[in-house]
C-alpha positions in Angstrom: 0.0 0.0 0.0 1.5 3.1 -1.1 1.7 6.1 1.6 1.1 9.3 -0.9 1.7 11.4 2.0 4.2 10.4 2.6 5.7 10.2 -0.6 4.6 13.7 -1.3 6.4 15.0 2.0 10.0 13.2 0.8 9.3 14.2 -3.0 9.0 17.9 -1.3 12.7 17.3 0.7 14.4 15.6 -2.6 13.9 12.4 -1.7 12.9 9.8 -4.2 10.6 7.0 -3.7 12.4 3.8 -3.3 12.6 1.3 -6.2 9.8 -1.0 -4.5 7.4 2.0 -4.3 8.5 2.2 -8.2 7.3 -1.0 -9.1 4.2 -0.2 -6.7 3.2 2.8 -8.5 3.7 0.6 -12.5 0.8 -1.7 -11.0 -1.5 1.4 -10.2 -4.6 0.6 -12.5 -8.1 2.1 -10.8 -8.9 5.4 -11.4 -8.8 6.4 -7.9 -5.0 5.1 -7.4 -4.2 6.7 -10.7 -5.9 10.3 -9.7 -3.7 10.0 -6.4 -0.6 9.1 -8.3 -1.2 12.6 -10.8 -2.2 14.5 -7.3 1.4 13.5 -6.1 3.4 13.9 -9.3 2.0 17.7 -9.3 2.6 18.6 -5.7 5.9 17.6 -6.0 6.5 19.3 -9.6 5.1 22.7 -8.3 6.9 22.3 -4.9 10.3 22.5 -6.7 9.3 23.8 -10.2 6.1 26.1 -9.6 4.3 27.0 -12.3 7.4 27.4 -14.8 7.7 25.5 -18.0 11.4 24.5 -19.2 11.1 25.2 -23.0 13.8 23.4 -25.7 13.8 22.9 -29.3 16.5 21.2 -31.3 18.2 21.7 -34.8 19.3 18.4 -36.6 22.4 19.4 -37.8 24.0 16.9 -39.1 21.3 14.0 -40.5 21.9 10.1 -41.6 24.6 7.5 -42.6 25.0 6.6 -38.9 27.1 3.9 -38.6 25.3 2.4 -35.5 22.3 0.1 -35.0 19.8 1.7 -32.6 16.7 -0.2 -33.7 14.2 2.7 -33.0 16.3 5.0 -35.4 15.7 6.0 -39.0 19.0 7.9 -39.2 20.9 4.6 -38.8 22.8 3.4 -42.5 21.9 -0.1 -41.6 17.7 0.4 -42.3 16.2 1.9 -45.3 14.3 4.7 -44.3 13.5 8.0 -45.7 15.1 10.0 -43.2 16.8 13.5 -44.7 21.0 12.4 -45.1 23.2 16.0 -45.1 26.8 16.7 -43.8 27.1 19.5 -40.7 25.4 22.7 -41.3 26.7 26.0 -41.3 27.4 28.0 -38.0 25.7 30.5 -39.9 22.8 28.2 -40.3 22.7 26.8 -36.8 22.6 30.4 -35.1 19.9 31.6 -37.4 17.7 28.5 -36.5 18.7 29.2 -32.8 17.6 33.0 -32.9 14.3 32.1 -34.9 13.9 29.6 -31.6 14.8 32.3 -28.9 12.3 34.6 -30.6 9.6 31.9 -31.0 9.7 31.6 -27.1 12.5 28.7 -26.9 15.0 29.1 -24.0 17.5 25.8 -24.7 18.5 25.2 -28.1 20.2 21.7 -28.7 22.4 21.3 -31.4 21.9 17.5 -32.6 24.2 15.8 -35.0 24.0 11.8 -36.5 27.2 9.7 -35.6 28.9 7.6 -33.2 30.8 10.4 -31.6 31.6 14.3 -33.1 35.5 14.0 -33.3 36.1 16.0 -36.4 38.3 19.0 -36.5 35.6 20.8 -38.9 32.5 19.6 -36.6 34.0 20.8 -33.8 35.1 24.1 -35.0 31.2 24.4 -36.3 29.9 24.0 -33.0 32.6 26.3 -31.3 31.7 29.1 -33.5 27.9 28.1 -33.2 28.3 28.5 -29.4 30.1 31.0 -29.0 27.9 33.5 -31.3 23.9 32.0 -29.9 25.5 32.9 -26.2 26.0 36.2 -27.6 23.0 36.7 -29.4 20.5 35.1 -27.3 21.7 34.2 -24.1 19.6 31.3 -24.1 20.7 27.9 -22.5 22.9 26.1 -25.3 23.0 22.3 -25.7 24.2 19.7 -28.0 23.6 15.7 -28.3 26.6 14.4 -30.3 27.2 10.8 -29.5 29.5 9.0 -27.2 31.7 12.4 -26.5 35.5 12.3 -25.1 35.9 14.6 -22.3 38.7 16.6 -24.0 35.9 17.0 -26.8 33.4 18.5 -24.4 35.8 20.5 -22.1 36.7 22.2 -25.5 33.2 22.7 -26.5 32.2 24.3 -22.9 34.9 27.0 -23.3 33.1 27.7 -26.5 29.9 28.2 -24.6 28.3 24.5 -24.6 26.6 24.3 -21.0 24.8 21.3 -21.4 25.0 17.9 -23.0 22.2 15.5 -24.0 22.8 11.9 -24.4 20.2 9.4 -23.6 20.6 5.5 -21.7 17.8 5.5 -24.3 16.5 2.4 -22.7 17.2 0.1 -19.4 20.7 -1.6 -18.3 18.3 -5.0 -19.1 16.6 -4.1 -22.3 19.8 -1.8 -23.9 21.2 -4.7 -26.1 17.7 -5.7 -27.8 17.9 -1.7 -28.8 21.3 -0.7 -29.6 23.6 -2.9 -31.0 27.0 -1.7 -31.4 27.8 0.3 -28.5 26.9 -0.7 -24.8 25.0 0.8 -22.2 28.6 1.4 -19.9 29.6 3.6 -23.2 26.3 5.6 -22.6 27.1 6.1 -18.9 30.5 6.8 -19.7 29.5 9.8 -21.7 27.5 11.2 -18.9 30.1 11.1 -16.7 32.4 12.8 -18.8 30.2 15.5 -18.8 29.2 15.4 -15.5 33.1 15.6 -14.6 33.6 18.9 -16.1 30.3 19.9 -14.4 27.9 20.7 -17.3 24.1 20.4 -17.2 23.2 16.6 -18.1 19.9 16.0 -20.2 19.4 12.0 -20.2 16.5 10.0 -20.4 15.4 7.6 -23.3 12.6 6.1 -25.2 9.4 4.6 -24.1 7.2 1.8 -25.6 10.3 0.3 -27.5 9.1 -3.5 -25.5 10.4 -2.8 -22.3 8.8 -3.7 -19.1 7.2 -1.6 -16.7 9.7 -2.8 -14.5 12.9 -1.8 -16.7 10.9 1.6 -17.2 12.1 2.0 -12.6 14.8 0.3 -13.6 16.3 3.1 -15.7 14.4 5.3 -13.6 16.8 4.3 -10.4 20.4 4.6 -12.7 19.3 8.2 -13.9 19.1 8.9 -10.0 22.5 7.6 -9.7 24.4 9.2 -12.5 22.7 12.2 -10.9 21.7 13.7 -14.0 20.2 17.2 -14.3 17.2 16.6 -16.5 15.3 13.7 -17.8 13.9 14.0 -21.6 10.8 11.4 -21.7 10.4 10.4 -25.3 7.4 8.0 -26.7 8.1 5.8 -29.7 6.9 7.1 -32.9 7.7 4.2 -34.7 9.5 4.9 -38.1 8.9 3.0 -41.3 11.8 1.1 -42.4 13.5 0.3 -39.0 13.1 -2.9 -37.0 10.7 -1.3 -34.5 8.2 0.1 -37.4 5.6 -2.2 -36.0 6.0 -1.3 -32.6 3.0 0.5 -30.9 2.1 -0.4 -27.5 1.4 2.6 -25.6 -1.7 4.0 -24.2 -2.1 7.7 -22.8 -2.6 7.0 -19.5 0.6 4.7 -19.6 2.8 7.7 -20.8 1.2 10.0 -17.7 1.8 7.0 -15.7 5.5 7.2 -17.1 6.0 10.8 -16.3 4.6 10.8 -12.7 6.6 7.4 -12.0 10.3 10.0 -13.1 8.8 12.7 -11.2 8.5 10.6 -7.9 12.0 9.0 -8.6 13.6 12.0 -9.5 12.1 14.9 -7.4 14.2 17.4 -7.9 14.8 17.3 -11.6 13.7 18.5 -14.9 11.4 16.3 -16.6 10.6 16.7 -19.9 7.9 15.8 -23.0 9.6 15.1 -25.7 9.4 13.0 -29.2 6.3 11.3 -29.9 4.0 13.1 -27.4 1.5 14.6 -29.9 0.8 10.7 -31.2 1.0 9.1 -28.0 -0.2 11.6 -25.4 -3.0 12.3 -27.9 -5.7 14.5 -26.0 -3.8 13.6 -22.6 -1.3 16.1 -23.5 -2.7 18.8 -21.1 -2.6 16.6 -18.5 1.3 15.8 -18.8 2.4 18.9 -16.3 -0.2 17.3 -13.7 1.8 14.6 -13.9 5.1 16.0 -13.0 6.6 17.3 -16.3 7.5 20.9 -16.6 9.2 20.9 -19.7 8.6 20.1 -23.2 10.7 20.7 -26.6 9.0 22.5 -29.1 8.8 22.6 -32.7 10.1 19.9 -34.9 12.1 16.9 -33.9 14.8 14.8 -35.5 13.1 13.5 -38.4 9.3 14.0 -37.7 7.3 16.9 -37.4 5.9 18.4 -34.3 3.2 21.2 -33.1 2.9 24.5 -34.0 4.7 26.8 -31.2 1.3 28.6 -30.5 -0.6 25.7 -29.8 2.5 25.1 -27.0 1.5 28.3 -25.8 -2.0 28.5 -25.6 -2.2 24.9 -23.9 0.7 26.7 -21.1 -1.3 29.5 -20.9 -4.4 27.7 -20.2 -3.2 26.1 -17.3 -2.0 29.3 -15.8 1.3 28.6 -16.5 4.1 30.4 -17.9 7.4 29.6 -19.6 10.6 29.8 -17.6 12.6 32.8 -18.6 16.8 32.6 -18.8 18.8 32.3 -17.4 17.6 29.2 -15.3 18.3 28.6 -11.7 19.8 25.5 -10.4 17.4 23.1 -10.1 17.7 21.8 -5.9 20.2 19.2 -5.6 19.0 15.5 -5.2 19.7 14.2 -2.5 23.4 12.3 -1.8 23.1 8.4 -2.7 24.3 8.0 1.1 21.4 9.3 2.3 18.9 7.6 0.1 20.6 4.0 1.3 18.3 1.3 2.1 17.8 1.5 5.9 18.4 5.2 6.6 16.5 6.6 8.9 14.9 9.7 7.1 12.7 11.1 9.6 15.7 12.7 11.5 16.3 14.3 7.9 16.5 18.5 7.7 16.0 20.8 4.8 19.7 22.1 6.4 21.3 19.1 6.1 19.6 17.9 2.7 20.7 21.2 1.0 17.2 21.7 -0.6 16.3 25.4 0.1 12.9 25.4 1.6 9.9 26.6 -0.4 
């Protein structure tokens, strides 16, 4: 029997529920246990996150001929698909896409590129000169997702003005190698760390509805936590035509809301956000996803698919009284120290003081 009160009352200090509760909260299925569930996910989103939405949108950059095998991809060269295939862009390019973002109400542009890893002397003198001139111009939060990055790599892109890297598990520990095939889940994990190292903003998350359990689904859930990642991009499968997971369409709407609120209870303190495949998958749930813990979305188009108008972003934030977060953004509260979540502490002798989350 889950304790919402409870869980509501840790959420509030940064405290995550424990993987057990997880795997409690996957089995919710009447409507009254679901309703608590969303009741919980929102007190704990507007306890840390108020009423502000975390706005992204994404340029793909460099598109196709990827030489691995992610099975949900159509950018990958081993499936026939009729996803767009160009070299890197233009810095010139890439900062006018980022201004048109910024002035269409975007406040974290991400800088996406096809590969195994972004190594080249050209691509990385691209995105030096793309970062440096969109910190200029904008000021908005700046981003990239470029594969399994060095560390030398990234600590040279950060002195350009890259404050954030993306890089999704994309899937659980137990499911990865039915998903991605020729890189392993420690090479994800390693990326994150090397990011993490040099202290940048981490964006990771993955992919939903690709035939993992609900129980893989707390499984990634619980490793996010660990890496300690900053922000947690919840994508749902829009399967794409040509790539071994074409067929693949399991979700239902109340099992994405049920997705979201399960990351928001794991990872209190962090930004969640909507991201690929919510318009297909969400369908007219989407104005429920914020009551379920998210307060972020990315806007516009994605990858290879397209996505809402900006406006209709808008009016849906705007109806629910909420407003987009303006730049720069604050520190999200730390999480709370993997000491201090381990099994058989006692957490009722617990402070705001000595949890470092600034009280509300």
């Amino acid at each position: 029997m889950l304790d919402w009160n409870d869980i509501i009352d840790r959420g509030k200090r940064g405290i995550g529920v424990s993987e057990d509760e997880g795997l409690a909260i996957t089995a919710l299925r009447e409507s009254e246990d679901l309703q608590q569930l969303l009741d919980a996910a929102e007190a704990v989103r507007f306890h840390h996150k108020a009423d502000y939405v975390n706005t992204c949108g994404i340029t793909n950059a460099k598109s196709g001929r990827c030489p691995e095998r992610c099975n949900f991809c159509s950018q990958s060269a081993h499936f026939k698909t009729a996803a767009p295939k160009f070299t890197t862009k233009a810095a010139d390019t890439i900062v006018e896409e980022a201004e048109a973002a910024f002035a269409g109400g975007v406040r974290e542009f991400s800088i996406v590129m096809a590969g195994r890893k972004i190594s080249s002397e050209r691509d990385l003198s691209t995105l030096e000169d793309a970062f440096r001139r969109i910190r200029e111009s904008t000021g908005m939060q700046t981003c990239a997702s470029l594969g399994l990055m060095t560390k030398p790599d990234l600590e040279r892109l950060q002195k350009a003005g890259m404050q954030s890297m993306h890089h999704n598990l994309e899937t659980a520990r137990s499911y990865h190698a039915e998903i991605v095939e020729t890189h392993s889940y420690d090479d994800e994990v390693e990326t994150l760390r090397n990011a993490k190292s040099l202290g940048m903003y981490v964006c990771s998350g993955g992919i939903f509805g690709m035939g993992e359990t609900w129980a893989q689904r707390v499984e990634m859930a619980i490793d996010l936590r660990e890496i300690d990642v900053d922000s947690v991009p919840i994508n749902f499968l829009n399967p794409r035509p040509g790539t071994p997971l074409a067929e693949k369409n399991d979700l239902t709407p109340v099992d994405c809301l049920k997705i979201i609120a399960l990351y928001r209870l794991v990872l209190p303190t962090k930004d969640i956000l909507v991201c690929g495949g919510r318009e297909m998958n969400l369908l007219n749930e989407q104005s429920n996803m914020f009551k379920a813990g998210a307060n972020g979305l990315m806007m516009g188009n994605y990858l290879t698919t397209k996505g809402l108008n900006r406006d209709h972003d808008f009016d849906l934030i705007e109806s629910l009284g909420m407003a987009i977060r303006p730049p720069p953004h604050a520190p999200h509260p730390p999480s709370v120290p993997p000491a201090v979540r381990a099994e058989g502490t006692d957490l009722a002798g617990l402070t705001e003081k000595n949890l470092a989350v600034p009280s509300k």
